[in-house]
C-alpha positions in Angstrom: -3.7 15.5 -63.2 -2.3 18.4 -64.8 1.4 17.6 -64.8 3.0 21.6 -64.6 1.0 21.2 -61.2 2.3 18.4 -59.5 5.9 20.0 -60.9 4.5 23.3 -58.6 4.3 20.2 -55.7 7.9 19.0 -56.3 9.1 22.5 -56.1 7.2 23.1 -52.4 8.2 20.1 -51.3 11.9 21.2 -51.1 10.7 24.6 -49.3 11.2 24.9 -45.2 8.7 23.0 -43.2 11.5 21.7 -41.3 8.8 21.6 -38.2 9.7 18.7 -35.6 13.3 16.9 -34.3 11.6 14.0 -34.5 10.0 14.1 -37.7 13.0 15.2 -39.7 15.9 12.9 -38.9 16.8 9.1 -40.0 16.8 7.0 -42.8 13.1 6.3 -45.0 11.2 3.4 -45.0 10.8 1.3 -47.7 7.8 3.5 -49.8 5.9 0.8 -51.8 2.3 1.5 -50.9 1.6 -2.1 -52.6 -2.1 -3.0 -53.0 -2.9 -6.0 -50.3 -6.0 -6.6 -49.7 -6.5 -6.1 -46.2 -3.5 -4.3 -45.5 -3.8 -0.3 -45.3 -0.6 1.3 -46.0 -0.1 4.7 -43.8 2.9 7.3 -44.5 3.8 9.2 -41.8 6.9 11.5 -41.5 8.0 10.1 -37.7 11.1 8.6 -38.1 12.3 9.9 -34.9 11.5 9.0 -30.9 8.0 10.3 -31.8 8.5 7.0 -34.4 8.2 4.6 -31.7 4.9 6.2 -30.0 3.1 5.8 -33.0 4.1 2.2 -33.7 3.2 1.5 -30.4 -0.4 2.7 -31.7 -0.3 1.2 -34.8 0.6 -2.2 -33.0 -1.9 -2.0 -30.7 -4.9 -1.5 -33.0 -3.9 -4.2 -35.2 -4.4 -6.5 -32.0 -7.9 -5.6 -32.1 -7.3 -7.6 -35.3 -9.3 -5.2 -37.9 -9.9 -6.0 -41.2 -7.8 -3.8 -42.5 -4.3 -4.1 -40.6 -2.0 -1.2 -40.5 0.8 -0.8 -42.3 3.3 2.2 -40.6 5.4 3.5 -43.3 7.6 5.6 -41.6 9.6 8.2 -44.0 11.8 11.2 -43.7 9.9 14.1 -43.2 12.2 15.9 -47.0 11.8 12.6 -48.7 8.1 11.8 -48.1 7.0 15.1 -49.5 8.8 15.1 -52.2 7.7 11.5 -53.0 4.0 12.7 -52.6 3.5 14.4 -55.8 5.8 11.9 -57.5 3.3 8.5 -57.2 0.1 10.6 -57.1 1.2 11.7 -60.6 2.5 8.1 -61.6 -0.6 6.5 -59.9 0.8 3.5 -58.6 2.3 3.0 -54.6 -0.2 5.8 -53.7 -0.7 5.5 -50.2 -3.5 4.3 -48.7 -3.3 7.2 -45.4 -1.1 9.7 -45.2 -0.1 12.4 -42.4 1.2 15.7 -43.5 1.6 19.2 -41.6 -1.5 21.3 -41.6 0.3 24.1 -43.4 0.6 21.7 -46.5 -3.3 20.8 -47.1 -4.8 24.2 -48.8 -1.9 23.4 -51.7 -3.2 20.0 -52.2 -6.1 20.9 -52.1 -5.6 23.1 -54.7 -3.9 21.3 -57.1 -6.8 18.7 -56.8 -4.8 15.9 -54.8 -7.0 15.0 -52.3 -10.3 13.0 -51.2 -12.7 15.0 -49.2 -13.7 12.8 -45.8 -17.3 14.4 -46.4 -19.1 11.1 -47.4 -17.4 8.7 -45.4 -17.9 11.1 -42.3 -21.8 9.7 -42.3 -20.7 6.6 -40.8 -18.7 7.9 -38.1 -21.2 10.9 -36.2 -18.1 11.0 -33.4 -15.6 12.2 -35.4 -17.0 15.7 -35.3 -15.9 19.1 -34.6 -17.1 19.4 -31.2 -14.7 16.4 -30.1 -11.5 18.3 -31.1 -9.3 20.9 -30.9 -11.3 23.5 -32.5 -7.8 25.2 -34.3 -6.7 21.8 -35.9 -10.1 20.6 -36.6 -11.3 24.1 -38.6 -8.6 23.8 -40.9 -9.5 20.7 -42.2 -12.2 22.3 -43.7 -12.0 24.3 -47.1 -14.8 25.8 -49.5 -17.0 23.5 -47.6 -15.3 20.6 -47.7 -13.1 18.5 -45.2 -9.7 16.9 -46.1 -8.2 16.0 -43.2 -8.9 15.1 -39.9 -6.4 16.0 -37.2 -4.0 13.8 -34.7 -2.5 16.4 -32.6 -2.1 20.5 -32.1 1.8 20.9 -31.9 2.8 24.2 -30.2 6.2 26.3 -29.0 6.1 27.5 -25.8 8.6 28.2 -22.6 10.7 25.8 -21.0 11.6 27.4 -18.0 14.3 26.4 -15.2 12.5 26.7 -12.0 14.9 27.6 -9.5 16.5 30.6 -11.8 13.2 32.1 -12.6 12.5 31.7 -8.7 16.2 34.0 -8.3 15.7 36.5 -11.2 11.7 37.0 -11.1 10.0 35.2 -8.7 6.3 37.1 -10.0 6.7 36.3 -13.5 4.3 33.1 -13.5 1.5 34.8 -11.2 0.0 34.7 -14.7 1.2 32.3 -16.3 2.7 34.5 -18.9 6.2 36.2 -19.4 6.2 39.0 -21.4 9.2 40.4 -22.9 9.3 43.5 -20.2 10.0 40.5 -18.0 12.2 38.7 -19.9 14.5 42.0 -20.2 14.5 42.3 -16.4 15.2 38.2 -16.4 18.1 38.4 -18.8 19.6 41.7 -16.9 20.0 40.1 -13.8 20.8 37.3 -14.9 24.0 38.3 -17.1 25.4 39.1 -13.5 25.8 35.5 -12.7 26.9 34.8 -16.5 23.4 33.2 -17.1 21.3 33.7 -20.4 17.7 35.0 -20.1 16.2 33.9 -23.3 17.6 31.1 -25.6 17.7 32.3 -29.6 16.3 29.2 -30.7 13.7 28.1 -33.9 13.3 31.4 -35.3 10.0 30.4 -37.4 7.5 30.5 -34.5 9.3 32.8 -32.1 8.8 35.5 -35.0 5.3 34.4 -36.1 4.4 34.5 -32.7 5.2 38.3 -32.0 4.3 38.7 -36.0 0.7 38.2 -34.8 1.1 39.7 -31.3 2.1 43.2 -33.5 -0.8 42.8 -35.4 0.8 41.1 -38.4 -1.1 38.7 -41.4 0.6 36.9 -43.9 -1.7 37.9 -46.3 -4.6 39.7 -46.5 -6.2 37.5 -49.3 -4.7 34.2 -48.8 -2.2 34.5 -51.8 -0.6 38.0 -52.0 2.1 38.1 -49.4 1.9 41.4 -46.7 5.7 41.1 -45.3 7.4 44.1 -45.6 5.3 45.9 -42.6 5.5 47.2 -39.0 4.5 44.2 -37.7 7.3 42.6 -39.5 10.3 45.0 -38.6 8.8 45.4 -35.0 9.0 41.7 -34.1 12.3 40.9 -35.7 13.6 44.2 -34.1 12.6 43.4 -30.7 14.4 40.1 -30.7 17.6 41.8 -32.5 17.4 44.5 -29.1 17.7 41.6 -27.1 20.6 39.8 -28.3 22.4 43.6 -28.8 21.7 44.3 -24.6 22.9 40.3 -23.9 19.7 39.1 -22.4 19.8 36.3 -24.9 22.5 33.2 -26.1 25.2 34.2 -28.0 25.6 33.5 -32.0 27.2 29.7 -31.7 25.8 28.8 -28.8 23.0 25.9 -28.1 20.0 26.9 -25.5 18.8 23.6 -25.5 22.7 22.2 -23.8 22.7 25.6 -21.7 19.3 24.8 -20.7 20.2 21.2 -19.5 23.4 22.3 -17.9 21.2 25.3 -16.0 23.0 28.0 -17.6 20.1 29.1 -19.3 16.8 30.5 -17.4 14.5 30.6 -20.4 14.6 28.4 -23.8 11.6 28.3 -25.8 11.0 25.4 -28.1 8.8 22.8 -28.8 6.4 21.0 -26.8 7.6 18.0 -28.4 11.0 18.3 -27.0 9.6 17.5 -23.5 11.2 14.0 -24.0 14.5 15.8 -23.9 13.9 18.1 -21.5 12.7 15.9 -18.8 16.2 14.5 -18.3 17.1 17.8 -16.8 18.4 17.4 -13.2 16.7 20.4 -11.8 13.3 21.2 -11.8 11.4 23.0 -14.6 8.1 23.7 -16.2 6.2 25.3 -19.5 4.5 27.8 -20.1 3.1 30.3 -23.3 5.6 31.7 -25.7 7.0 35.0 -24.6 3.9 37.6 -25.1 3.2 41.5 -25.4 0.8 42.0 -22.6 0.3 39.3 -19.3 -3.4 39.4 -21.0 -4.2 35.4 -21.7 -7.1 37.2 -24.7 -4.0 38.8 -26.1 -1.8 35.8 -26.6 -0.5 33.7 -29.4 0.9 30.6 -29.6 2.8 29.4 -32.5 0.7 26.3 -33.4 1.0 23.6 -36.2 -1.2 20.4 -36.5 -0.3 16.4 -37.9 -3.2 15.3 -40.1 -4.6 12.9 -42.1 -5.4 13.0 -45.8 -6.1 10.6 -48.7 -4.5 11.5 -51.7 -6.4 10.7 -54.8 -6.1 7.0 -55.3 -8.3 4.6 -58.0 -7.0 1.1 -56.3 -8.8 2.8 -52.4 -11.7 0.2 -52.6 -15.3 1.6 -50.0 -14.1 -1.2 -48.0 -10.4 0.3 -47.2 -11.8 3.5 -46.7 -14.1 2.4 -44.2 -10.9 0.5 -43.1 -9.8 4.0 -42.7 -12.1 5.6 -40.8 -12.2 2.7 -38.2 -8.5 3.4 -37.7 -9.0 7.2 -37.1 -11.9 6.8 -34.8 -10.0 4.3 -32.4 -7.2 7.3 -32.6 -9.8 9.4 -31.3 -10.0 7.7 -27.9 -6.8 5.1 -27.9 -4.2 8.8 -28.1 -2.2 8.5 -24.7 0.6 7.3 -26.2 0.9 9.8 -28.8 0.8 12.7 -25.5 3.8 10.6 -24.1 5.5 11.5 -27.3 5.1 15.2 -25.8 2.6 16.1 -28.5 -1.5 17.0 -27.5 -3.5 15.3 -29.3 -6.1 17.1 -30.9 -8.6 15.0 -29.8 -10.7 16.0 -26.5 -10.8 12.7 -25.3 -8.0 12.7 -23.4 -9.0 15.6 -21.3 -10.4 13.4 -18.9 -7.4 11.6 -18.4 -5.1 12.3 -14.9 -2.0 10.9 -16.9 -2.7 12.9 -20.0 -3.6 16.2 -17.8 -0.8 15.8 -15.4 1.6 16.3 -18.8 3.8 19.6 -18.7 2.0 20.3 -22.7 -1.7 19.7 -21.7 -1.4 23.2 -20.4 -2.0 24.2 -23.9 -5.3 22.8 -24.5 -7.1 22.2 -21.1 -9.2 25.6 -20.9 -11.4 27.5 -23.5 -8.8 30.6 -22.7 -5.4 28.4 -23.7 -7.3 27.2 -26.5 -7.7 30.3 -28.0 -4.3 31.2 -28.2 -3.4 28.8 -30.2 -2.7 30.0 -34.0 -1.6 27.8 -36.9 -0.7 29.7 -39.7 -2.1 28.1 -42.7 -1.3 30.5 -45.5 -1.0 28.7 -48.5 2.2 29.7 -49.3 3.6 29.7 -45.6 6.1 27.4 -46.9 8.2 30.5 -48.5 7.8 32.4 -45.4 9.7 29.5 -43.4 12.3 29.1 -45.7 13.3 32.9 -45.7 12.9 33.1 -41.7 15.0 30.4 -41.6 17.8 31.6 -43.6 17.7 35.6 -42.9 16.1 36.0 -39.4 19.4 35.2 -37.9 21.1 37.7 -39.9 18.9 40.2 -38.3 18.9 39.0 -34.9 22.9 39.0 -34.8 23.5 42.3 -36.5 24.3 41.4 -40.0 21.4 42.1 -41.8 19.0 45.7 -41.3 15.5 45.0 -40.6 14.7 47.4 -43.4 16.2 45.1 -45.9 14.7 41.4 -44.3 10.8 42.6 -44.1 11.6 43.8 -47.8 13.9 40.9 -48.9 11.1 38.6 -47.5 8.5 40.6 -49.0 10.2 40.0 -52.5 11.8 36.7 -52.2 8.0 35.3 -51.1 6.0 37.4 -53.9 8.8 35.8 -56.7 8.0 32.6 -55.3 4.6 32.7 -55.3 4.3 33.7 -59.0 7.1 31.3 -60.3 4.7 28.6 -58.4 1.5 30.1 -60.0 3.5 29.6 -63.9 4.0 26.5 -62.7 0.3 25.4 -62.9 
């Protein structure tokens, strides 16, 4: 492989995908991929409570006692990726499996890391589009190809305390939705009784969100960036309004404690944080990301997806991959566990399940009309875009930085990036 590529890899690996709690935190594994026999070795960036779920899994496929056993190499979300491009390049302790973030898989692609599923899909006619999540399947698929096949559709949302939203707004669910007009009104009355409206929280798909909502693309040709627009200075600005007129937490404080000590009506996050959440002692619910309109055709949810790839690898024998494949399809109807991690699976499977459905997340994915407002935001070089949001939109949102100056800043800062990558290969 072309070495100033993988160098291009190393140098996105360090850039912000800093997507999940649980994916992010604790020590790595122990990475050699080794080359037993019947023994596939799996990577996965779950080091966290999300860690356990999926060893649960792993352990209870290997008790249908495969031929291939499953080996869970649990890493460090920062340390896996940058180890990626480092043992595909050396060829040796290349993973057998591997899960990486959906946003990831167009750049691998494109610096020729990957095996295509295409042939080895033959053998397996269930693992097809029509039994997943049709935004974390499609992506899969490039130039006709398919790299990856999905385990979940991750997704922010609104965690919202009952009993305060009951007080402030008792309409604002009629819909299901609650659009910012609402949230104003939320966060007015609610500064009476020295209660937040809105928690300031990830600001990555808070602003993507209302990015899209405004009518905003990353790019209009999948490489040049289109940042420094109306869309972006309208949804940074709406969020900096807020916090100026108080209906949001204050610069220092943490929604998700406020939340859990009912100080705070609305917190959006994660649907993975549901584990955390559930201790609350009131009671709560989820629902969409904060939204434009109360029209469900109109919404967008921030989205991203889990999903595995096989890097390029001379010691994957047929036999392993089919090894592979086994593993994947029993994922496809053994995912329960994975939904108790607060994640939804991206398989449709599980719809039929009362436990699965009953979960505060399955919201997300159980009608064609939820389905639809789910948006991952796969730009190639979305990376760039995450690392700036996360180091500027702040800035914005608390009055240090103009909005003029972070659409163009991000504008800039992105386009450098993108050609410093592109001298890379």
């Amino acid at each position: 492989m072309n070495t100033k590529k993988i160098a291009g890899m190393v140098l996105m690996a360090g850039v912000g995908f800093t997507l999940l709690t649980g994916c992010g935190g604790g020590n790595s594994s122990s990475t050699n991929a080794g080359n037993s026999k019947n023994e596939i070795t799996f990577w996965n960036p779950f080091v966290g409570a999300d860690g356990e779920n999926l060893k649960k899994m792993v352990d209870e496929y290997n008790k249908t006692d495969p031929e291939f056993k499953i080996k869970n190499v649990s890493l460090k979300e920062s340390d896996m990726y940058t180890k990626i491009p480092t043992v595909v390049n050396s060829g040796r302790n290349i993973p057998d499996l591997n899960i990486v973030h959906a946003e990831r898989i167009k750049q691998y692609k494109d610096n020729d890391m990957l095996v295509t599923f295409d042939d080895v899909l033959k053998d397996f006619p269930d693992i097809k589009d029509e039994n997943y999540v049709p935004e974390a399947w499609n992506l899969g698929e490039i130039d006709g190809a398919r790299y990856s096949v999905p385990l979940d559709i991750h997704s922010y949302g609104i965690y919202y305390n009952k009993e305060l939203l009951d007080k402030y707004l008792p309409t604002a669910l009629d819909d299901n939705i609650i659009t910012f007009d609402e949230i104003e009104e939320i966060g007015k009355k609610a500064e009476n009784d020295d209660i937040r409206g809105l928690g300031i929280t990830w600001t990555k798909p808070n602003f993507l969100s209302l990015f899209a909502q405004e009518g905003g693309e990353l790019s209009q040709d999948g490489t040049a960036p289109t940042l420094d627009t109306d869309a972006t200075k309208k949804a940074i600005q709406r969020y900096a309004d807020m916090y100026k007129e108080n209906i949001t937490t204050r610069e220092g404080e943490d929604p998700a404690q406020l939340f859990l000590a009912g100080k705070l009506v609305l917190n959006p996050d994660g649907i993975w944080m549901r584990n955390q959440v559930k201790e609350a002692k009131f009671e709560w619910g989820l629902t969409n990301s904060p939204q434009l309109s109360n029209d469900l055709s109109k919404a967008v949810n921030w989205a991203s997806s889990h999903q595995f790839v096989m890097f390029k690898n001379k010691d994957r024998s047929e036999e392993k991959t089919k090894g592979i494949m086994e593993f994947l399809d029993w994922v496809r109807t053994n995912s329960l566990e994975w939904a108790k991690a607060g994640q939804n699976p991206a398989t449709l499977d599980l719809l039929d399940n009362s436990e699965y459905t009953d979960m505060e997340q399955s919201l997300f994915v159980n009608t064609p009309e939820e389905l639809a407002t789910l948006k991952i935001f796969d730009y190639k070089y979305n990376g760039f875009v995450a690392e700036y949001l996360d180091a500027h939109a702040l800035d914005v949102i608390f009055g240090k930085m103009s909005v003029d100056d972070f659409a163009s800043g991000m504008q800039k800062e992105v386009a450098d990036k993108i050609a410093k990558d592109n001298s890379n290969n």
